[in-house]
KEKE-775366 format. One record per atom (N, C-alpha, C, CB): z, x, y. Coordinates in pm, whole numbers, plus 50000, padded with zeros to 5 digits. Glycine has a CB too. Layout:
BEGIN
+-------+-------+-------+
:     w :     u :     v :
+-------+-------+-------+
:     Z :     X :     Y :
...
+-------+-------+-------+
***
This chain:
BEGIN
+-------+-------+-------+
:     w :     u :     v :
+-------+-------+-------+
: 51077 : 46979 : 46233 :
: 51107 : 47083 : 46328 :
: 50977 : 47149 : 46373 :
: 51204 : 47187 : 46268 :
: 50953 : 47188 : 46518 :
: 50828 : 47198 : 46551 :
: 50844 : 47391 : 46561 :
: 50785 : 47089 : 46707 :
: 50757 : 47414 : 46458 :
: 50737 : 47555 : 46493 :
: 50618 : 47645 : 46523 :
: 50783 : 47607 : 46408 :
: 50636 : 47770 : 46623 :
: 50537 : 47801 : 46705 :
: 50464 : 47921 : 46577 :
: 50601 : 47863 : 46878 :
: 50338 : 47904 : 46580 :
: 50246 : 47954 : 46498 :
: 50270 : 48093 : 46507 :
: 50110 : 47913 : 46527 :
: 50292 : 48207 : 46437 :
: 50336 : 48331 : 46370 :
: 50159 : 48401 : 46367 :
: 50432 : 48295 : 46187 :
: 50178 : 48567 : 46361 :
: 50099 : 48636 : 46332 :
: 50178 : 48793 : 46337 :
: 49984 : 48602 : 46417 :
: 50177 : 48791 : 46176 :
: 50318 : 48878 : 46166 :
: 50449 : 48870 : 46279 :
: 50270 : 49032 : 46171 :
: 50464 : 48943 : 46318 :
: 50641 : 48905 : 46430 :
: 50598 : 48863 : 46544 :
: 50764 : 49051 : 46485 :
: 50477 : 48809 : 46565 :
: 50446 : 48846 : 46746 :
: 50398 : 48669 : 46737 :
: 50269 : 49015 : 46811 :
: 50471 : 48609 : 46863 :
: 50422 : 48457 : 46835 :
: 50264 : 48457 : 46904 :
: 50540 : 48326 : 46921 :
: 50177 : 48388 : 46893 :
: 50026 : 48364 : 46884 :
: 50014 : 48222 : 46980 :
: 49967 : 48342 : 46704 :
: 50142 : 48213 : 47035 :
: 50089 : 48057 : 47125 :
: 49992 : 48086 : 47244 :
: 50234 : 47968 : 47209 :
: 50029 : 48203 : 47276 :
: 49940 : 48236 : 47430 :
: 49871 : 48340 : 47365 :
: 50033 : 48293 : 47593 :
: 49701 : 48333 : 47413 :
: 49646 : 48459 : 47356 :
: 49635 : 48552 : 47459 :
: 49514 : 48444 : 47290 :
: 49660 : 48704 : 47373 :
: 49653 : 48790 : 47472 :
: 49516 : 48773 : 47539 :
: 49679 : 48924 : 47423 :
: 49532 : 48863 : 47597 :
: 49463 : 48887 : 47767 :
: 49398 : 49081 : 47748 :
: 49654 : 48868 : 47942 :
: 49255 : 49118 : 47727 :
: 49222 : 49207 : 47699 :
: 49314 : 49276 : 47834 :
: 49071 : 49210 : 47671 :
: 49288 : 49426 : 47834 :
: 49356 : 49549 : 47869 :
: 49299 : 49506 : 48037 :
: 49296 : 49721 : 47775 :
: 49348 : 49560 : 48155 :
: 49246 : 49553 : 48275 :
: 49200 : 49431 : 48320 :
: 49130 : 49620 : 48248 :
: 49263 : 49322 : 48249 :
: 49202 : 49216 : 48315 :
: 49252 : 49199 : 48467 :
: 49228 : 49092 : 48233 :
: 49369 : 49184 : 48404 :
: 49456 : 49203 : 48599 :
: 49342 : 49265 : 48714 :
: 49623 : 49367 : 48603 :
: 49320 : 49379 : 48700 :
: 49248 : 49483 : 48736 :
: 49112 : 49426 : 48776 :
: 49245 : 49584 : 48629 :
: 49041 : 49364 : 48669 :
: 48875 : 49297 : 48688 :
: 48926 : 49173 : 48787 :
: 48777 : 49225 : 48505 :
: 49029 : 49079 : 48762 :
: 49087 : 48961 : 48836 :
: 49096 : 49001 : 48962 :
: 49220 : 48910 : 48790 :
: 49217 : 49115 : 49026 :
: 49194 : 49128 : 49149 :
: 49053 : 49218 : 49192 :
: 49317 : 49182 : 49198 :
: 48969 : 49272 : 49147 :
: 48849 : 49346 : 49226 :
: 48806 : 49195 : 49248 :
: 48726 : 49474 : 49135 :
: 48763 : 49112 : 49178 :
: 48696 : 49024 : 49180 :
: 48730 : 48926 : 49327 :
: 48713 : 48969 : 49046 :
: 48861 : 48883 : 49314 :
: 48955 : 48857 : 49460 :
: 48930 : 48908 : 49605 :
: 49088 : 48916 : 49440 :
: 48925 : 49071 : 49580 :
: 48921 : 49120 : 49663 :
: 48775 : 49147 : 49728 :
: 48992 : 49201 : 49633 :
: 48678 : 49133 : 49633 :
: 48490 : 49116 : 49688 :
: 48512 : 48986 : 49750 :
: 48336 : 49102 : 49541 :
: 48540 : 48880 : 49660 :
: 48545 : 48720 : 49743 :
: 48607 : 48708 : 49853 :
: 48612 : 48609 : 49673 :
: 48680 : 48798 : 49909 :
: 48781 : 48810 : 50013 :
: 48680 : 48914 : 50142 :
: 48947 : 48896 : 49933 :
: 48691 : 49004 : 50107 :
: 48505 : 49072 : 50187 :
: 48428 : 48989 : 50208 :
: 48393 : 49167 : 50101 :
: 48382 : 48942 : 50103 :
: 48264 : 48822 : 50142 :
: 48310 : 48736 : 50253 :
: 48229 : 48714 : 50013 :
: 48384 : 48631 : 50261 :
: 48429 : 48508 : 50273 :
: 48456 : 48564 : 50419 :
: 48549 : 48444 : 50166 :
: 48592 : 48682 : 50430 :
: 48576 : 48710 : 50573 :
: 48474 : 48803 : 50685 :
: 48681 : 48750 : 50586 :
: 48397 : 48819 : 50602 :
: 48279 : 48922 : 50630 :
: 48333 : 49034 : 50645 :
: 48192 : 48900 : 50747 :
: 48422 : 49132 : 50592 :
: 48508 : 49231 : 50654 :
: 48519 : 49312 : 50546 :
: 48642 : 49186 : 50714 :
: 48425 : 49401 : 50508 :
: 48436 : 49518 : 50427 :
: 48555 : 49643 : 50403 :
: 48335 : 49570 : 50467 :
: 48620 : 49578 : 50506 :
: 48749 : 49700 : 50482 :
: 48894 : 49652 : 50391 :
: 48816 : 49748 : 50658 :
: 48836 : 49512 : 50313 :
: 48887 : 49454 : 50218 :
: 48885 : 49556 : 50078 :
: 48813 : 49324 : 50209 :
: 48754 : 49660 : 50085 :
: 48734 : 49678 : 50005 :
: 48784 : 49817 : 49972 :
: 48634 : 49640 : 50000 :
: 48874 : 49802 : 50066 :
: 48929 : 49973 : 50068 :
: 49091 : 49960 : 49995 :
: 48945 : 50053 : 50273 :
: 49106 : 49818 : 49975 :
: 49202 : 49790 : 49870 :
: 49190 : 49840 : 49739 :
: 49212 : 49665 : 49854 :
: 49276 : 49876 : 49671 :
: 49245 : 49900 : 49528 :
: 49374 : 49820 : 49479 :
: 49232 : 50073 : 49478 :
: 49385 : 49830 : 49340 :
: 49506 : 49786 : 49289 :
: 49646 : 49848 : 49292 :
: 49481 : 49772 : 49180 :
: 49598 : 49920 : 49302 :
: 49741 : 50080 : 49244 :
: 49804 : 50082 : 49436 :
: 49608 : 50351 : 49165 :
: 49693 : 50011 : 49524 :
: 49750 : 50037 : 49660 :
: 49882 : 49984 : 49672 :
: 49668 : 49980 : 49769 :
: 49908 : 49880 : 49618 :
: 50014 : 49822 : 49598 :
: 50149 : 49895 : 49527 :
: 49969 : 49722 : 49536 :
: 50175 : 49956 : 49437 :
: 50223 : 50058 : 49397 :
: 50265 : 50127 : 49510 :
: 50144 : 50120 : 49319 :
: 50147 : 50234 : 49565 :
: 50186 : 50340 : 49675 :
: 50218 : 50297 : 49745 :
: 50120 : 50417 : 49728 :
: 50236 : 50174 : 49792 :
: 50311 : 50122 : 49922 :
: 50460 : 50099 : 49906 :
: 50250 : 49985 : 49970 :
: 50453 : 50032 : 49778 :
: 50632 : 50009 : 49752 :
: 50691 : 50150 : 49740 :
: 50678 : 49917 : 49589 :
: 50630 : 50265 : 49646 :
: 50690 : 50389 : 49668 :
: 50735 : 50441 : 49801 :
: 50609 : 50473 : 49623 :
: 50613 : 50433 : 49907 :
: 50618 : 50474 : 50049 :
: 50778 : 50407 : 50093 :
: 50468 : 50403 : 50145 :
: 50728 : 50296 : 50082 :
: 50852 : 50227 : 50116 :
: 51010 : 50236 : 50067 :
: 50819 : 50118 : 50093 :
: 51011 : 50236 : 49921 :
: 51153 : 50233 : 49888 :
: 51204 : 50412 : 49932 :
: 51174 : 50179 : 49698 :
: 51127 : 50488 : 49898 :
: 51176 : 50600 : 49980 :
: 51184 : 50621 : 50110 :
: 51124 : 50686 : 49955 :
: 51124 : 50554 : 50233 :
: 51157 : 50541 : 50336 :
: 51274 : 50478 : 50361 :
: 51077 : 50504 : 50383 :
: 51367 : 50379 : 50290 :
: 51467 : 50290 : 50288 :
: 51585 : 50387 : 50205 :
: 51415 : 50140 : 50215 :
: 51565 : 50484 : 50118 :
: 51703 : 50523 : 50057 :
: 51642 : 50695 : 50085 :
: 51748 : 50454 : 49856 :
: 51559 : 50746 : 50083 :
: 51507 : 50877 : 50104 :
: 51609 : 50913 : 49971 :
: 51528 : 50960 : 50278 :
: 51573 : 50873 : 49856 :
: 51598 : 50888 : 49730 :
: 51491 : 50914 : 49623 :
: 51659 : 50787 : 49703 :
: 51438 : 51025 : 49604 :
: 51342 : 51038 : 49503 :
: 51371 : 51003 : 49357 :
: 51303 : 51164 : 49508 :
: 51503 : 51055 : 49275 :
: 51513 : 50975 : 49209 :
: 51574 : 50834 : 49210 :
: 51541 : 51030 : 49151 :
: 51532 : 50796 : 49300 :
: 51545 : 50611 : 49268 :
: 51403 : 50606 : 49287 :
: 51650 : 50484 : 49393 :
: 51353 : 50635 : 49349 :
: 51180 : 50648 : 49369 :
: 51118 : 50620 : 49203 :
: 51124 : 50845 : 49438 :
: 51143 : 50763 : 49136 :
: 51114 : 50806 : 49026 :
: 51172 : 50672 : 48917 :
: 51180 : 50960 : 49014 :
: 51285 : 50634 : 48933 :
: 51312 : 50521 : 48843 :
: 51205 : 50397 : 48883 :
: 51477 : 50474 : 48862 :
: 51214 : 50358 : 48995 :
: 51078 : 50202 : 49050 :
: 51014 : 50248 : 48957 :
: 50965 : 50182 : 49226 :
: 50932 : 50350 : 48976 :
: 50760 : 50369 : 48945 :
: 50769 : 50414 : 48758 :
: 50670 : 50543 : 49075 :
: 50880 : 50438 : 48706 :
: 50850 : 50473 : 48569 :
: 50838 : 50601 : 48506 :
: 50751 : 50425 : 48544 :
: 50851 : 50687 : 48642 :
: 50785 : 50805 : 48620 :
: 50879 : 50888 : 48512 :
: 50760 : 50879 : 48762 :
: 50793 : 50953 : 48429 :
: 50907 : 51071 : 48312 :
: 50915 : 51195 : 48405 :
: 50820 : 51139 : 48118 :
: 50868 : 51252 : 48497 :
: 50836 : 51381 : 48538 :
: 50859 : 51343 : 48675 :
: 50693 : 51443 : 48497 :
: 50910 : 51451 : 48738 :
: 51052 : 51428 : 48883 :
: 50859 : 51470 : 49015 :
: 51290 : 51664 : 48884 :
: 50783 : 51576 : 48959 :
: 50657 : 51653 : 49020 :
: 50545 : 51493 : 49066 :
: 50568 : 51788 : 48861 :
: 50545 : 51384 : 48921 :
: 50447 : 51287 : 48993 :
: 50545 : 51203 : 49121 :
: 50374 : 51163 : 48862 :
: 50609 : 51203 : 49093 :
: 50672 : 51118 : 49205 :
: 50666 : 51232 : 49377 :
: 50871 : 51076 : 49138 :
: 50721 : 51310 : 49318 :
: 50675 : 51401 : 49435 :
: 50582 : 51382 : 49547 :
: 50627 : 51495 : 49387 :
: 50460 : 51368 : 49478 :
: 50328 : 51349 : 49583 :
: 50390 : 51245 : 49659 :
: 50163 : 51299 : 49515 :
: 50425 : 51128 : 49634 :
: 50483 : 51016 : 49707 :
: 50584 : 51053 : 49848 :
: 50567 : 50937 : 49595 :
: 50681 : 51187 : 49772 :
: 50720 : 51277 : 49923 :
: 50669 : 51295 : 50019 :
: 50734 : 51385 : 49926 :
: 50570 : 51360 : 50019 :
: 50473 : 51482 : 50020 :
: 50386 : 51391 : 50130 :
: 50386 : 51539 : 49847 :
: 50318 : 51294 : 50041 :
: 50268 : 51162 : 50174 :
: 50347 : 51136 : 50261 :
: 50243 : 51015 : 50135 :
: 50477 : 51049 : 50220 :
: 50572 : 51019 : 50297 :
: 50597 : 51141 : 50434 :
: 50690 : 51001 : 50195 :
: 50592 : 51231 : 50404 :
: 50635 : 51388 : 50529 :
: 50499 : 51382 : 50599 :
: 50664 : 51597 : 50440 :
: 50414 : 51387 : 50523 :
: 50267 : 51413 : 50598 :
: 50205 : 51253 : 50730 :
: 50127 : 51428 : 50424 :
: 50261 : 51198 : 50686 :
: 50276 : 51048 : 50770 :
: 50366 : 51065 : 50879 :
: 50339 : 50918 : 50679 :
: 50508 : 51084 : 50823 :
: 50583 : 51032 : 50941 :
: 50642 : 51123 : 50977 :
: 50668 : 50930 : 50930 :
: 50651 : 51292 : 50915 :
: 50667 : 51428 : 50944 :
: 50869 : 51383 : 50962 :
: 50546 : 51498 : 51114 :
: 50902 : 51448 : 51064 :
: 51071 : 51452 : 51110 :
: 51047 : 51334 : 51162 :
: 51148 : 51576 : 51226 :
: 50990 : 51234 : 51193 :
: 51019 : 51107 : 51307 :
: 51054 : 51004 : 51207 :
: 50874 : 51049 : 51418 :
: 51159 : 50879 : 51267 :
: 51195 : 50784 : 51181 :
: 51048 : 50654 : 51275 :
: 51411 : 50746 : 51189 :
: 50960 : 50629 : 51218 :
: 50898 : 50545 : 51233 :
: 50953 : 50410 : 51283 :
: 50846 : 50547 : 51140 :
: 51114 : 50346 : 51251 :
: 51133 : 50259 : 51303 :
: 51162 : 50256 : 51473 :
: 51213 : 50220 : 51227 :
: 51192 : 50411 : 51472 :
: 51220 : 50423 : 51670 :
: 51058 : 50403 : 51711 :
: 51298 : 50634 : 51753 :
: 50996 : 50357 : 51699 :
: 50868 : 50376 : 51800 :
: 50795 : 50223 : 51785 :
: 50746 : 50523 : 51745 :
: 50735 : 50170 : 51844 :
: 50643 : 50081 : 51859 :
: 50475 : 50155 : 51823 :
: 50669 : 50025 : 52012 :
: 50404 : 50090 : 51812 :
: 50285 : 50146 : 51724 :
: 50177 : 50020 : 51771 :
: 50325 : 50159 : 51527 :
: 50039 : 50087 : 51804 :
: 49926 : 49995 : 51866 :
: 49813 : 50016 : 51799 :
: 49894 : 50017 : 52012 :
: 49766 : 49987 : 51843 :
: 49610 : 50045 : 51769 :
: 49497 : 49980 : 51875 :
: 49573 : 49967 : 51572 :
: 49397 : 50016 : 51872 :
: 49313 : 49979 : 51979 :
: 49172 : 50011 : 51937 :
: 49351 : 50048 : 52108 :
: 49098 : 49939 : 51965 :
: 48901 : 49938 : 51903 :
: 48857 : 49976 : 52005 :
: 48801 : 49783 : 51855 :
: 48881 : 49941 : 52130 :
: 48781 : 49936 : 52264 :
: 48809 : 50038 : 52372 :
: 48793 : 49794 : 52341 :
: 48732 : 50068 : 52410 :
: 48805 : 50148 : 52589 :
: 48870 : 50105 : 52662 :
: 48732 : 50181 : 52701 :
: 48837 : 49988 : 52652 :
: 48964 : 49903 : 52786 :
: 49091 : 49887 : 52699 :
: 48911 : 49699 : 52857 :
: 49116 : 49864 : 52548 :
: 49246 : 49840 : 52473 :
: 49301 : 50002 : 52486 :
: 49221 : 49773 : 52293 :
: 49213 : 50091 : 52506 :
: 49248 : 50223 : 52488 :
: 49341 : 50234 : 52653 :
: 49090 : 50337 : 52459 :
: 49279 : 50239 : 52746 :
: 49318 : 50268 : 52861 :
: 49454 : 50182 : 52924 :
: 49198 : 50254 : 52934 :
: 49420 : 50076 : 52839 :
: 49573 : 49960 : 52871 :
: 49699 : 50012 : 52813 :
: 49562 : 49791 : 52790 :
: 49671 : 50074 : 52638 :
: 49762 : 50150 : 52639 :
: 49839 : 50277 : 52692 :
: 49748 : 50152 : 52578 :
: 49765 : 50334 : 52698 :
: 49818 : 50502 : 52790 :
: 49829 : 50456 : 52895 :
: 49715 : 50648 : 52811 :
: 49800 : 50375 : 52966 :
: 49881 : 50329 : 53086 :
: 50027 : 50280 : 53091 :
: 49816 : 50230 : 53135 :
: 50040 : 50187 : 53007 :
: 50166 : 50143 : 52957 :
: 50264 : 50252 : 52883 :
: 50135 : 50034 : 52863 :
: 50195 : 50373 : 52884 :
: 50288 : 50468 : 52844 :
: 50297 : 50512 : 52690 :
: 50410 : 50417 : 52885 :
: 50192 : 50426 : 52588 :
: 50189 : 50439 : 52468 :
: 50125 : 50602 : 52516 :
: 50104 : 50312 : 52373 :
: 50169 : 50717 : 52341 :
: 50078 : 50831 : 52378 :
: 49976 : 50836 : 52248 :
: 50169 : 50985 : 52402 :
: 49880 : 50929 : 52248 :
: 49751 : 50880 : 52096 :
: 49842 : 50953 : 52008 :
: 49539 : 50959 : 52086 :
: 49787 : 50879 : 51888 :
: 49808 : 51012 : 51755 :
: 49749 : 50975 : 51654 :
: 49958 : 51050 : 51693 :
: 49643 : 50932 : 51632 :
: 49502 : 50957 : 51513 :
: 49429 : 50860 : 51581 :
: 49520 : 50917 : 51318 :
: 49300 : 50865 : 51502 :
: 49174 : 50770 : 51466 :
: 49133 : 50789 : 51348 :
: 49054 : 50785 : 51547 :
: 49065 : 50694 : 51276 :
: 49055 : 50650 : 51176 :
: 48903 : 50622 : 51131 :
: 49137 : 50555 : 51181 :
: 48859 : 50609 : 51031 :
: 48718 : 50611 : 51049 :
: 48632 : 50455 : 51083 :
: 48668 : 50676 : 50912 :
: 48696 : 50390 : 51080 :
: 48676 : 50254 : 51129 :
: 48638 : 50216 : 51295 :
: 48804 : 50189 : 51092 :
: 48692 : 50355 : 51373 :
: 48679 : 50357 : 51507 :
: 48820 : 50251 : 51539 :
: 48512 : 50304 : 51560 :
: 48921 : 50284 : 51490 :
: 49029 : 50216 : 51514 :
: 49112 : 50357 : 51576 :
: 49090 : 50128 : 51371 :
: 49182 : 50364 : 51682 :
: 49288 : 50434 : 51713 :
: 49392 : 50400 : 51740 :
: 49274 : 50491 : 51780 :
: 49470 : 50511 : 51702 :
: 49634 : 50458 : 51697 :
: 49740 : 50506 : 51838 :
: 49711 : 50538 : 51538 :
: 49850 : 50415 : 51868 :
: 49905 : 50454 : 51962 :
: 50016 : 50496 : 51917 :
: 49910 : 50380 : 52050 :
: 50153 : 50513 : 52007 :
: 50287 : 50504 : 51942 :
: 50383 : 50531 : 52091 :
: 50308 : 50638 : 51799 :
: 50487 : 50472 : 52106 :
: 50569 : 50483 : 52238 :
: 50696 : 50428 : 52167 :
: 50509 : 50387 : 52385 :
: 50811 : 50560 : 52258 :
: 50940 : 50502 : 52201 :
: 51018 : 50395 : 52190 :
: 51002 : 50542 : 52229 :
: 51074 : 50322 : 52102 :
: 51108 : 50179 : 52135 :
: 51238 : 50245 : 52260 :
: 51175 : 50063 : 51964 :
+-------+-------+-------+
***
């Protein structure tokens, strides 16, 4: 009978994996990914971005904080909160799915939009600006 090698209760076939590796794995991903496309705003990824996005998201889809609070793990109703708090400061009273959304680098992408009726509402430090017009 073939049995898998023991170390007290915990089986030893796969060795763990120090703390953060995940963590060192994707930074590492994400420089090779900068590099490769020459595009430094790769690097404005972090790990945890991933996280705040699904939060953003599943509360945009049920506007349920505690279901929010269950996804993310949270013991305390206040950390999940901030995730509100973004969520309002982003999309304030508007449902983001009524609108179409642009963005534009140039003067001429700028002027094509507000012509077409898109109206502004930020820039960004990238020199990226944003549009938005009702669907």
């Amino acid at each position: 009978m073939l049995n898998l090698p023991r170390s007290d209760k915990q089986v030893t076939l796969f060795k763990r994996k120090a703390n953060g590796t995940r963590q060192v794995t994707f930074r590492k991903r994400i420089k090779w990914l900068a590099r490769t496309h020459n595009n430094p705003r790769f690097l404005k990824i972090h790990y945890r971005t991933f996280r705040h996005c699904k939060a953003l998201r599943e509360y945009h889809k049920t506007k349920s904080i505690l279901h929010v609070k269950k996804i993310l793990g949270h013991r305390n109703i206040m950390n999940t909160q901030r995730y509100v708090e973004l969520y309002t400061e982003i999309y304030g009273d508007l449902k983001p799915e009524n609108y179409i959304s642009k963005a534009a680098s140039t003067k001429h992408e700028r002027q094509m939009l507000i012509e077409s009726g898109f109206e502004w509402v930020g820039q960004d430090n990238d020199g990226l600006t944003y549009f938005r017009k009702p669907k």
